[in-house]
C-alpha positions in Angstrom: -100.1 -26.5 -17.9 -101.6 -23.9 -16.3 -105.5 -23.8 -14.9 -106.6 -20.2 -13.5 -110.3 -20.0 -11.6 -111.8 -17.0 -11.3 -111.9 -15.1 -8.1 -113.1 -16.8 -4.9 -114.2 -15.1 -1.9 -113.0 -11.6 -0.7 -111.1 -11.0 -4.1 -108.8 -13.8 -3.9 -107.6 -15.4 -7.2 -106.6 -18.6 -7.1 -104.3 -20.1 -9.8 -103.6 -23.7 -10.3 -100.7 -25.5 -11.5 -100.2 -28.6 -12.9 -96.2 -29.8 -13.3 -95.2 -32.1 -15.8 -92.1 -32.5 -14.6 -90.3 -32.6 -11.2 -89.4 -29.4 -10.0 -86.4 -28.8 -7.2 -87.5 -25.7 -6.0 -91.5 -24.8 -5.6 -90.9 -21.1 -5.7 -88.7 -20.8 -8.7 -91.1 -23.1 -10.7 -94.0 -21.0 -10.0 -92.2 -17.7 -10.4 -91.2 -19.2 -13.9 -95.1 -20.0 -14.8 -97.4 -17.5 -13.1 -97.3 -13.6 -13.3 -96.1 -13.2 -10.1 -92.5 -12.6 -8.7 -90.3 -15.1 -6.8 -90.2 -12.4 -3.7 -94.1 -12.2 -3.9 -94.3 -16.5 -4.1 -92.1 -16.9 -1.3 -94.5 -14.2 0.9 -97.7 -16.1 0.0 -95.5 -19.3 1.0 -95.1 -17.8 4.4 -98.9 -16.9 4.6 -99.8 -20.2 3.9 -101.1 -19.7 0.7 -99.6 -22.4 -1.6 -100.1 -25.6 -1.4 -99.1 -29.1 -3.1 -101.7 -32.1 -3.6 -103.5 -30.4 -0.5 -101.0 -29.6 1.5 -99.8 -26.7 2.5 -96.0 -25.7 1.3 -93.8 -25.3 4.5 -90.5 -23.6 2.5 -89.6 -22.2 -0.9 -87.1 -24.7 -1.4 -89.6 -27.4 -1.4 -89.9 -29.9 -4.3 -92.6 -31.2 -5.9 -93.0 -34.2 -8.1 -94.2 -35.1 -11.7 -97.8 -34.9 -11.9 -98.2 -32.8 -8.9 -100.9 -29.7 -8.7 -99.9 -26.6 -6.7 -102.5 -24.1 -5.9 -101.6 -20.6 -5.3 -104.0 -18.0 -3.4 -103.2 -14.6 -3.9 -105.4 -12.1 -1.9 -106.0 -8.6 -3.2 -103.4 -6.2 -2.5 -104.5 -4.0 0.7 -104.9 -0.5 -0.5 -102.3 1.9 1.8 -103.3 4.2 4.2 -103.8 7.8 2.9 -104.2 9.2 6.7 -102.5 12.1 7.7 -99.5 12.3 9.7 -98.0 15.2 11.7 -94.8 14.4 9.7 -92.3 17.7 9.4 -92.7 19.7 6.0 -91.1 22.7 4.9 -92.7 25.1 1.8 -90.6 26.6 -0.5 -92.9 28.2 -2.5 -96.7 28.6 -2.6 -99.8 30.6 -4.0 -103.1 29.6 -5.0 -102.5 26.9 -7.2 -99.7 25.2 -5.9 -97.1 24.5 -4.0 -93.0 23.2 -3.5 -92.0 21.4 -0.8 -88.5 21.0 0.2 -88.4 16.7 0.2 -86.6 15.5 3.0 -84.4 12.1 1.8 -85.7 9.0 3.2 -89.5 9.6 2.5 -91.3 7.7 0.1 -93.7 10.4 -2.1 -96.4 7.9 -2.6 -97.9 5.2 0.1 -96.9 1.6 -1.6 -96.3 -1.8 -0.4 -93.7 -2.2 1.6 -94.4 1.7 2.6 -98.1 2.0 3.6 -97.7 5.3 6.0 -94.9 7.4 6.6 -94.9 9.1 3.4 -94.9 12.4 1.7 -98.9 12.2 0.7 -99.7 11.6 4.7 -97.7 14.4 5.3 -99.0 16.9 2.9 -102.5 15.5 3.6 -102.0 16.7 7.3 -100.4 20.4 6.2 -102.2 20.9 3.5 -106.0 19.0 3.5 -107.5 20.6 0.7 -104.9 18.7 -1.9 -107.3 15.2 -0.7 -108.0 14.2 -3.9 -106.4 16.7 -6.2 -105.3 14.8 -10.0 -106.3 11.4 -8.1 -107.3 10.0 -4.7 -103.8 8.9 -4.0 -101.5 12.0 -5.6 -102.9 14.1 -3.0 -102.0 16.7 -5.9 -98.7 15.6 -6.7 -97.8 16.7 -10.1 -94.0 14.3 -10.1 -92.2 12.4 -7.7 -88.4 11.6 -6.5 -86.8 8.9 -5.5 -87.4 8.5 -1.7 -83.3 9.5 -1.2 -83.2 12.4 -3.3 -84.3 15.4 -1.7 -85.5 18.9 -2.6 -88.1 20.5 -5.0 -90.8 18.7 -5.6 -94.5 20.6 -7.4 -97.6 20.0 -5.8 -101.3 21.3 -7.5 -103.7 22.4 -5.1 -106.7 21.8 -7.1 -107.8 19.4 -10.3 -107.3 22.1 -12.7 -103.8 23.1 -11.7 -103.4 19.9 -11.7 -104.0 19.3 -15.3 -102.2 22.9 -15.9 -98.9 21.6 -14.5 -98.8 18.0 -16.0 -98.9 19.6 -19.6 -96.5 21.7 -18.4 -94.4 18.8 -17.9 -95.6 16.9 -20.9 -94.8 19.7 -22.9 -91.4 19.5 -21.5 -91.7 23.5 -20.3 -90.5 22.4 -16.7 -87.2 23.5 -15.8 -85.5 21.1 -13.2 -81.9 21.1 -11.8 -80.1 18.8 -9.9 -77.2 18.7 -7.6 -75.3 15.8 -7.8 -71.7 14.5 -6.2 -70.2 11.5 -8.6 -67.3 9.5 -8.2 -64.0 9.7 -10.4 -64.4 12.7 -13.5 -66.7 13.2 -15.9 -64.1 14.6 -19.3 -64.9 18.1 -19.8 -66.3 20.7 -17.9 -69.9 20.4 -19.6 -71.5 17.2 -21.7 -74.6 15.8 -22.4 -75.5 11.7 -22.4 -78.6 11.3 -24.7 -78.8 7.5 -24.1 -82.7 6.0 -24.0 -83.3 4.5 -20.9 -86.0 1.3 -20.3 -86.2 -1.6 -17.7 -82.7 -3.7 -17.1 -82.7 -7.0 -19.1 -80.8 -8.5 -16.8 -82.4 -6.9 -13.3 -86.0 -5.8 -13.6 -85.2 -3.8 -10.2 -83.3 -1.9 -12.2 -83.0 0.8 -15.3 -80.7 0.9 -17.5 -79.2 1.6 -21.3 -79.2 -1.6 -21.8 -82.4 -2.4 -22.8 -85.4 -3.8 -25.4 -87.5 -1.2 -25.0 -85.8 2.2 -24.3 -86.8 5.6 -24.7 -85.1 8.6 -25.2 -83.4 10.6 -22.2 -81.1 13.5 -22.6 -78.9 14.3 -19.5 -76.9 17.7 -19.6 -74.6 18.3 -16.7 -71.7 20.8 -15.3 -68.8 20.8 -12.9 -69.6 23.2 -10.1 -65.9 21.7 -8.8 -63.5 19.3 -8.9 -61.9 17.1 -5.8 -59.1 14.9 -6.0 -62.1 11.8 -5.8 -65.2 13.4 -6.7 -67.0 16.0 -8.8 -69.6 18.3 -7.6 -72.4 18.3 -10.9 -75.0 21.0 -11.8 -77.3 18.7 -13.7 -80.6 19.1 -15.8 -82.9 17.1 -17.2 -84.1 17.5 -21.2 -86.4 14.2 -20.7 -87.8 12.6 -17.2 -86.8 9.2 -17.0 -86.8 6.7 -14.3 -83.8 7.0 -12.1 -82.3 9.2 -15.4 -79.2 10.5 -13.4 -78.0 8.1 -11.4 -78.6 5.5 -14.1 -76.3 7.5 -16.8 -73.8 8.6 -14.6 -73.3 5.5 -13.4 -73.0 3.9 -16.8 -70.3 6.2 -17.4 -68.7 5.0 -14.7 -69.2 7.9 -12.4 -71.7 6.7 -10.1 -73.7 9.0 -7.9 -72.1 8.5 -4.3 -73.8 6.1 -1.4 -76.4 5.1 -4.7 -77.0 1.6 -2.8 -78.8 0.8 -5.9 -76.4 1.9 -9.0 -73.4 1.4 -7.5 -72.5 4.5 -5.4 -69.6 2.9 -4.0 -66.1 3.3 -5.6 -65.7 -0.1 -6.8 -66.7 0.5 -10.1 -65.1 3.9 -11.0 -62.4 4.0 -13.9 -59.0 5.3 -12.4 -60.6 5.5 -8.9 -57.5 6.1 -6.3 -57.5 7.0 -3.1 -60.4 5.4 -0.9 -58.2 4.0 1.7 -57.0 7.9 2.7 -58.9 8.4 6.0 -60.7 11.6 4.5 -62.1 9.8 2.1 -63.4 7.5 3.9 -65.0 10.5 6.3 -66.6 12.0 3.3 -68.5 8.6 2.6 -69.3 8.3 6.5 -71.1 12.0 5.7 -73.9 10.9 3.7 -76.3 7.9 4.3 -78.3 7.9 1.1 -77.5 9.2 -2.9 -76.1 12.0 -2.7 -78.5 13.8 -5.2 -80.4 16.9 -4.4 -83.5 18.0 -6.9 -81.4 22.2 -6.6 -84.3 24.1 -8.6 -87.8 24.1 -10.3 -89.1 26.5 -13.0 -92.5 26.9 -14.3 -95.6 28.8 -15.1 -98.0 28.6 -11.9 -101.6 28.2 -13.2 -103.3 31.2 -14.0 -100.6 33.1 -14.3 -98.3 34.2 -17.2 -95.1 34.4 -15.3 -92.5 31.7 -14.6 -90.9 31.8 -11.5 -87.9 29.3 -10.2 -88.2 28.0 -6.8 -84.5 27.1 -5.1 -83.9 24.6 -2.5 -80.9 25.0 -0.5 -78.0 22.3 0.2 -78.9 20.0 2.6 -77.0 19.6 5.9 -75.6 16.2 4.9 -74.8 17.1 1.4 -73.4 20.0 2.8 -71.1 18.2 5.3 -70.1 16.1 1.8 -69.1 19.2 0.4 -67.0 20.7 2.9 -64.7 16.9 3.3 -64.4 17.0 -0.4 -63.0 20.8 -0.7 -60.5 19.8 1.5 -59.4 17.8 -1.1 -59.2 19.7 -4.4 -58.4 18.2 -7.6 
């Protein structure tokens, strides 16, 4: 059974559990009866913040007997900093509703735990001061994000009402984006489309996938650019804008995006891979240290204005370096 108090102190909420049984590990059990993961039990367990029958719980792995009462104490989350930061930006595109910024990979778009400076809103907070606020306090005007290892286009409002403008834009589905993308193996075909719905990953909750309970429809179109003997070079654009939409249906198809840590970027999984041991190959995986996905092109309709216009990011240098080992190699 399980006895929750209401906060104490400083916004600390304090659940109690009673267990009926013995349990072998503390941190499973409680993972298994409170709304909390097991990663975010074992942190509070290293604060000090879980105890047994008074005392406090030293390791995850401890046990705990029939009958015994664990309290938990879980502290609010500290809000992350939103102060600018000199960080490096460069502008694709910009007038007097918004702005594209060329992402660098590695940067996290929004401050988060685990990434509480460092990030895209510090930096455009610093080049840009007036987007403070713009759509929310912490989208700094941000109108969508990408994952912190894709680079490239991403649209930025400078103001609440382009703000508003753009997100029906993309709610509409009016947004043009395009993606460049290098997957192992070959996709059949020059040109295909997955329409799979996408949701959270029964079996990893880290992860999205097909599989899934509660999935919702995303539509993936995609093109060879060109063909080497390991890889292919994919133009690739979006109908829907699902989490991690590309690299989760490429890599169901057994095509994975490469160095995607998360879906399986390496070649282990790839139907009819051959040749990885070739020392070239193993150069062109040595060129890139994240996913080698790049967001290539935005369309839309700036605010206040009754033109489109496309904004284009070029190839990165280390996508670029990918490109030249692999055409080395042709198919």
């Amino acid at each position: 059974m399980v006895f929750r108090s209401p906060s104490e102190g400083s916004g600390v909420k304090v659940h109690r559990v009673e267990f009926f049984e013995g349990v072998g590990r503390i941190d499973r059990a409680l993972a298994d009866r409170l709304p909390l993961s097991r990663t975010r039990i074992q942190a509070l367990i290293d604060a000090g913040r879980v105890s047994v029958d008074g005392e406090t719980v030293k390791k995850a792995s401890d046990p705990a007997d029939a009958g015994a009462v664990a309290v938990v104490e879980v502290p609010p989350k500290e809000e992350p900093s939103l102060e600018p930061e000199a960080i490096p930006l460069s502008f694709l595109y910009e007038d007097d509703a918004c702005l594209v910024v060329d992402k660098p990979a590695g940067i996290v778009v929004h401050p988060a735990p685990g990434h509480p400076s460092h990030t895209l809103v510090n930096a455009l907070l610093h080049h840009r001061p007036d987007v403070a606020g713009v759509g929310s306090e912490r989208k700094a005007g941000l109108v969508h994000r990408l994952d912190k290892e894709t680079s490239g286009c991403l649209l930025v409002a400078k103001s609440d009402r382009a703000h508003r403008e753009l997100s029906a834009q993309f709610a509409e589905r009016t947004v043009e984006k395009t993606y460049w993308a290098f997957a192992w193996g070959h996709l059949d075909g020059e040109s295909g489309t997955f329409d799979e719905p996408i949701g959270r990953s029964v079996r990893d909750r880290q992860k999205m996938s097909t599989r899934t309970a509660k999935g919702r429809r995303a539509v993936t179109r995609w093109t060879v650019l060109e063909r080497y003997t390991v890889a292919d070079w994919l133009e690739i654009g979006l109908e829907t804008g699902r989490t991690h939409q590309i690299r989760v249906h490429l890599s169901e198809a057994g095509h994975p995006v490469i160095r995607d840590a998360r879906y399986g970027g390496g070649p282990a999984r790839v139907r009819g891979f051959h040749g990885l041991q070739e020392a070239w190959a193993k150069e062109a995986v040595a060129a890139v240290d994240r996913q080698a996905l790049h967001a290539r092109e935005i369309g839309f309709r700036p605010p206040g204005s009754n033109e489109r216009v496309r904004v284009e990011s070029p190839m990165p240098e280390d996508l670029e370096r990918l490109r030249e080992i692999l055409r080395e190699h042709p198919a």
